[in-house]
N, C-alpha and C positions, 0 to 999 in steps of 0.2 A: 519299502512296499507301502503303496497308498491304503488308509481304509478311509471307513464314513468317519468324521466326528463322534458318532455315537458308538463305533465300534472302538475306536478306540478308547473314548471313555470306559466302557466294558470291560478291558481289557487294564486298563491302567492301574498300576500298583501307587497307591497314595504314598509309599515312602523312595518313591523315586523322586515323587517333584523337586524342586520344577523341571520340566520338559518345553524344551523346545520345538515348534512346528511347523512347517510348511506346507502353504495350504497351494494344493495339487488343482483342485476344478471344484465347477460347482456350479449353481445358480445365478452367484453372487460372483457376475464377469468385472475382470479389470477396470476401476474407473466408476464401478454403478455403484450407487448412494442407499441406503434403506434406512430406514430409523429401526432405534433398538432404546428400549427404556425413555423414550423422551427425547433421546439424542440424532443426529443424525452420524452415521458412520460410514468409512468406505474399506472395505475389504477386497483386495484382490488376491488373481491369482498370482502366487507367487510371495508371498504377503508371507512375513515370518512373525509367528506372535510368542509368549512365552507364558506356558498356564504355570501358575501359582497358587494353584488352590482350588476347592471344588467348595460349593455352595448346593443346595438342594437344588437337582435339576436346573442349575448353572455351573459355569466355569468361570472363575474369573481369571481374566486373558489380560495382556499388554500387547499394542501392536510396536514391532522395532521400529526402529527409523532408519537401520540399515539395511543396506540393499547387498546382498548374495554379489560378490567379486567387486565390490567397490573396498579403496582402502580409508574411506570416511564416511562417516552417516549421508548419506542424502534425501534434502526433503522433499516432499512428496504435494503433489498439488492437492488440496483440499478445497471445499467449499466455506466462505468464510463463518459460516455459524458451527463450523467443524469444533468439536473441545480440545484444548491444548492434548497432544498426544503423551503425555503424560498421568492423563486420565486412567483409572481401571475403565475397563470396557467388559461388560458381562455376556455371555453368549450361550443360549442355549445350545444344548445337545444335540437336538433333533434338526439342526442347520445342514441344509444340504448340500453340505462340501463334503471333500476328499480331502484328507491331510496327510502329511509322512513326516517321522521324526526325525526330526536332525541334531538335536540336542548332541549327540559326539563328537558331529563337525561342526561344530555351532559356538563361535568365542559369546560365551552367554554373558559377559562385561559388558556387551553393547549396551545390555536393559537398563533401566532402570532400577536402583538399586532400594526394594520398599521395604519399610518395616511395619508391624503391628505393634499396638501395644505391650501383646504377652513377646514379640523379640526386642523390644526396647529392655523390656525388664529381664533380659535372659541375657543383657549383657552384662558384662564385668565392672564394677564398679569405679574399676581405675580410667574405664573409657567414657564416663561422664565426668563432666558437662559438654552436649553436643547439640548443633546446630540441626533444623534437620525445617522441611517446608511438608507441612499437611496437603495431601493428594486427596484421600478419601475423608471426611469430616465424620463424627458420629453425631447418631439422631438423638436428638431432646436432651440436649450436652445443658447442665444448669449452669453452664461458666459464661461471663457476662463479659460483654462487647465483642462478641463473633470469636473469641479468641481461638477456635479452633475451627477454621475456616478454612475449603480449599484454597490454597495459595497462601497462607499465611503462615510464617517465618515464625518459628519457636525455638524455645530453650528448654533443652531437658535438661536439667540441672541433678537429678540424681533418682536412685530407687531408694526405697525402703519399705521396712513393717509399719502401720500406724492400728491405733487402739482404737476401735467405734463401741458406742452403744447399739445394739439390737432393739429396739422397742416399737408398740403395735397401737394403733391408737384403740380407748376406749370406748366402746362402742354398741346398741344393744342389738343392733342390723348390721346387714351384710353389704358392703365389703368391705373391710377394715385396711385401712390404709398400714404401712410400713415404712420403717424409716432408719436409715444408719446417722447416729449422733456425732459429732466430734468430742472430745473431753476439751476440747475449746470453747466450745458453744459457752457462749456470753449471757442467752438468757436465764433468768430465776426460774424454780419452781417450789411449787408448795403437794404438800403430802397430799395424797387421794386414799379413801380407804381401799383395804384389801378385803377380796373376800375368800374364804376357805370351806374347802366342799367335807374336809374330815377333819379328825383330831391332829393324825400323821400331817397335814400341812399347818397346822399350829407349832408341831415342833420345831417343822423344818424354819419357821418364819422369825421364830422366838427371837430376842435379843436378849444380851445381857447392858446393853446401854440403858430400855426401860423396860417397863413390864410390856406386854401384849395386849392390850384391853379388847376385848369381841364384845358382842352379843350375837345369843344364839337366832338363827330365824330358822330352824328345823326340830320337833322335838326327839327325842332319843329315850327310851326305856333301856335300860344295860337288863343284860343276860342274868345279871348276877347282882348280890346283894352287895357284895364289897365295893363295887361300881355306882357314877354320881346319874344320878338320872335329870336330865335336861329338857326345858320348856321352855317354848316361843318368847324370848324378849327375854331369857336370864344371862347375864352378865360374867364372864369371870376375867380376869388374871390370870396369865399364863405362865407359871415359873420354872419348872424344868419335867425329862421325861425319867423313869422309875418303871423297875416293877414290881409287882404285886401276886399275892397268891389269894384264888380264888376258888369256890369249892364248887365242882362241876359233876353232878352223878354219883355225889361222893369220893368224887377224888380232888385232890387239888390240883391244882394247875396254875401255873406263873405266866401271867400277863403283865405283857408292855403296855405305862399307862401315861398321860400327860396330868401332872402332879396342879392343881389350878386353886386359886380362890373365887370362890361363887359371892357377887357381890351383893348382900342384902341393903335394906333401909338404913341401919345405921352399925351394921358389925359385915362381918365376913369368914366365910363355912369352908372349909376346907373340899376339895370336890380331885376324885381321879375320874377321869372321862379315858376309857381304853383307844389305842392308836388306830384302833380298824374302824373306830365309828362314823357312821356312817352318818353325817349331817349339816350343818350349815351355818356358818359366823360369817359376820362382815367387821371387819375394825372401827375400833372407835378412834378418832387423832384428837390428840389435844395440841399435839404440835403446831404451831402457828409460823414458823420459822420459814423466811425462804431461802432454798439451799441452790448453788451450783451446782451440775452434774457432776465433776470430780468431786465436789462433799458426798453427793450420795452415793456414789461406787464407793467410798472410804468408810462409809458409816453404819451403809445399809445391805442385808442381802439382796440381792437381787433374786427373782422379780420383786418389781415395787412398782407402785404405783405414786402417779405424780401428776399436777396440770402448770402447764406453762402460766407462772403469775408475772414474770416480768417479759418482755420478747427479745430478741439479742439486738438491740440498736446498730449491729455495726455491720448488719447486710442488708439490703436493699428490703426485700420479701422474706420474711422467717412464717417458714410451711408449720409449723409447729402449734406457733402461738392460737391459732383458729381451731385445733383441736381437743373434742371436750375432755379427753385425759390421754393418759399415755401411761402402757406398760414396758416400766423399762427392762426387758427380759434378760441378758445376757452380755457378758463385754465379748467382743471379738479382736480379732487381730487380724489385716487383708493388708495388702500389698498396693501400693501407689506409686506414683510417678510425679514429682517434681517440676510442674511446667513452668513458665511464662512466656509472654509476648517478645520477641525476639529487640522490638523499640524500646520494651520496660523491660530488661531481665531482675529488678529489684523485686517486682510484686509477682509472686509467684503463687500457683496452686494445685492443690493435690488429686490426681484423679486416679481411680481406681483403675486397676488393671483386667481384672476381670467383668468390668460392666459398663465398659466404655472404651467401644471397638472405633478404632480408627484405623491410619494407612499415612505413614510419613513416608518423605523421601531424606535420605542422610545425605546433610548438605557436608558439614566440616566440623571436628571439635574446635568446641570454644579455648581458646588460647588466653584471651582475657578476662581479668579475674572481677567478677559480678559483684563482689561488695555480700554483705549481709541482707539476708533475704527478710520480706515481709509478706510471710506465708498465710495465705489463706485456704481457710475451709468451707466446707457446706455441708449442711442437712441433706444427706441425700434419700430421696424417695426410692422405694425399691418396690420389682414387681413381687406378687403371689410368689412367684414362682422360682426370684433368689431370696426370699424369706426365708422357705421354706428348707434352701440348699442352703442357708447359712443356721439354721438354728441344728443346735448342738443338746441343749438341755434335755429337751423330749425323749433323745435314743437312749440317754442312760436315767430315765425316770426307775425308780424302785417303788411297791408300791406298797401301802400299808400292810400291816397283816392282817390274815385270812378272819373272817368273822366266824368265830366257833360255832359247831352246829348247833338246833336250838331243839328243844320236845314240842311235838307237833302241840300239845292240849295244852304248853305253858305259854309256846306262841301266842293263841289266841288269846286266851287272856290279858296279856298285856298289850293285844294290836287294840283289845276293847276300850282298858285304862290309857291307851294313847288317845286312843278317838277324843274321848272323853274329856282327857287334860287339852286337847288345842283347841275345843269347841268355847272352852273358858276363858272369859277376857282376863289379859294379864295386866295386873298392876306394874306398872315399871318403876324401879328406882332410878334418883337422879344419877347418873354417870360421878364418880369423885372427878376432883378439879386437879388433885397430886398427881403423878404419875411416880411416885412411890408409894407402896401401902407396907407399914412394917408389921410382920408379920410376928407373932407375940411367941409361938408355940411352933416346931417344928411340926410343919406338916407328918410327915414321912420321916420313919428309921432305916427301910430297905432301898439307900438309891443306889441306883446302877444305870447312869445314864446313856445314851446313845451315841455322846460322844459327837466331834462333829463332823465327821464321812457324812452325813444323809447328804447323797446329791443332791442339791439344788434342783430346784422345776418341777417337782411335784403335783404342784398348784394349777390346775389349771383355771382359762381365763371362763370366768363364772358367769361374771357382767353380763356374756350373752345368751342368757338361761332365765329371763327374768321368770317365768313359771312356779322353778325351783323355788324361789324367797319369796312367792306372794303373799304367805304366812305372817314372813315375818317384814314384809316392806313397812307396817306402819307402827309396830316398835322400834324400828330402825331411824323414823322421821320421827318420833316422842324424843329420841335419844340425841340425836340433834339439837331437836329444840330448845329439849333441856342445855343440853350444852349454850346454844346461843345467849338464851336469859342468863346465864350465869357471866357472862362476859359483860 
């Protein structure tokens, strides 16, 4: 039974494809020409095509090259700016033809035999390495000298898992670019400070490699008398989390606290800052070292911040190095594909499966053995919007604890004594130049630490909040400076 095009789309159950079609009548009479996308196209009637797939308000079609009772393809007269009929051909819906399916009487071996990326990767491992010629190319492909070109002849030499960096560049406007790292990537980087909006992200960030150095740009009045109180431009050390018991309405109560040295002029005061506090450090580096990306996945938690000090010399354009920082958020794990150029099967390269749509035809496995490969990679830019689907951290953030309630009349008073303390210029001391400080006297006898479950990612990116630290922006440039004369 004939319908419209668009009736039968309507009607079509997407896990039948592909379907075969025969197009009954229409507008579009035997032999007449119309353009469609750029192209010029001939559809007649009689015309067998095979849809593989729907696209928004398109279908994308193949036309056969066989003809209904012949026992070989026969070709068909075209105009010669006609595209190789191996082309996909895309065709709207609302085309005013009549079709009927024939896909049951239909030997559907005539087609073209295409694959995608995600059925490349959905084969068996044992049926790579294969031969196969790109039909469909994908857009803004970073791979260099056409390598994935209509008509051009490639090697899939294999699937696999590969390791990226997640990281976002540093930024104080919008819109922050994104980027997937390789753990190959060849260029250096050198340390960026971090910045933390509470306490709870001080622990998550701690090391036990060196101490933590901050300065505060927020100040903080604690609730409570057992608790360190905090002002614009004080310094501390960050050594481990603990609790404490504190006396609240006359009762006590055991608070989670981050255990710190508060750095004076020439000694150092013991200081618990509780985990829910609500306030503001940026780090100090003394580290001067430039490290490869696999040293800092090894050394450091992630998120970290970092700037490209050396560029990777061994690709042509490194998108990184022009960036005024980078947060390297997260390692991932994505799926890739094996290529090269079918003339060089030696220099091969990896492209993602899920963000780089193509359309091969399977020519023949490779029978002859390619020799060892000289694999490359790239910096891939990613949009907004697989950022967003690959970041992981965010959905299992946990978040500090709750900030115990406060007495309305005690409140005030000390919103007074805050006023009051950041109206006052602060004295800074010089940053130490150690990045040990040995500590004489056990801080604490109650520790009970957190242990290291706190998920990762806590932190969020601060950098684009300058508002928040205008406090403390030019304690934060004295601390610097300091640092610099001392070098």
């Amino acid at each position: 039974m004939a319908l419209s095009l668009e009736e039968f789309i309507h009607s079509l159950d997407l896990r039948t494809l592909p379907r075969v079609l025969e197009i009954q009548s229409g507008i579009y009479f035997e032999g007449s020409i119309y353009e469609m996308f750029g192209n010029e196209c001939c559809l007649s009637t009689g015309e067998v095509i095979k849809i593989t797939g729907l696209k928004i308000k398109k279908i994308i079609a193949e036309i056969c090259e066989h003809i209904e009772g012949c026992e070989s393809p026969q070709p068909f007269e075209l105009p010669m700016n006609f595209p190789v009929r191996k082309d996909i051909v895309r065709i709207l819906p609302s085309l005013d033809v009549e079709v009927k399916d024939i896909t049951d009487s239909y030997d559907a071996n005539w087609f073209l035999q295409l694959l995608s990326t995600e059925d490349l990767f959905e084969m068996t491992s044992k049926e790579f390495p294969i031969v196969a010629e790109v039909i469909e190319a994908p857009q803004g492909s970073q791979l260099p000298r056409n390598i994935l070109q209509p008509g051009k002849t490639i090697v899939v030499h294999k699937k696999f898992q590969a390791s990226r960096i997640l990281a976002s560049e540093i930024r104080s406007n919008f819109p922050k670019r994104h980027f997937l790292i390789p753990t190959s990537y060849k260029g250096k980087f050198k340390r960026r400070p971090r910045e933390f909006p509470t306490a709870y992200d001080l622990e998550i960030a701690k090391s036990e490699k060196e101490p933590l150095h901050v300065v505060a740009t927020k100040a903080f009045h604690p609730p409570h008398d057992e608790l360190s109180s905090v002002s614009v431009g004080d310094q501390f050390l960050v050594h481990h989390s603990e609790t404490t018991e504190v006396l609240y309405e006359g009762i006590k109560k055991v608070v989670n606290v981050l255990a710190c040295e508060k750095i004076l002029k020439k000694s150092y005061e013991p200081a618990l800052l509780p985990l829910y506090m609500e306030g503001g450090f940026v780090e100090v580096i003394h580290d001067k070292k430039q490290y490869q990306i696999s040293e800092l996945c090894k050394q450091f938690r992630l998120p970290f911040n970092v700037k490209v000090s050396v560029r990777d010399l061994s690709i042509e354009e490194d998108i990184l190095a022009a960036t005024p920082g980078l947060q390297l958020e997260e390692d991932i794990t994505d799926s890739y594909l094996l290529i090269s150029d079918f003339a060089n099967p030696r220099e091969c390269w990896e492209i993602p499966v899920g963000r780089l749509s193509m359309t091969v035809q399977l020519v023949s496995n490779l029978s002859r053995d390619t020799g060892s490969f000289l694999v490359r990679t790239l910096v891939e830019e990613i949009t907004e919007e697989q950022y967003y689907m690959m970041r992981r951290y965010e959905s299992s953030v946990s978040h500090p604890p709750p900030r115990p309630p406060k007495h309305p009349s005690v409140e005030e008073t000390k919103l007074t004594l805050l006023t009051s303390a950041e109206e006052r210029p602060v004295d800074l001391p010089k940053s130490p130049k150690s990045h040990h400080v040995h500590i004489s006297k056990k801080l604490h006898s109650n520790q009970a630490g957190l242990g290291s479950t706190v998920p990762v990612g806590c932190q969020n990116d601060l950098a684009d909040d300058n508002k928040r630290i205008n406090r403390g922006a030019s304690a934060v440039a004295e601390i610097f400076k300091n640092e610099k004369h001392q070098k």
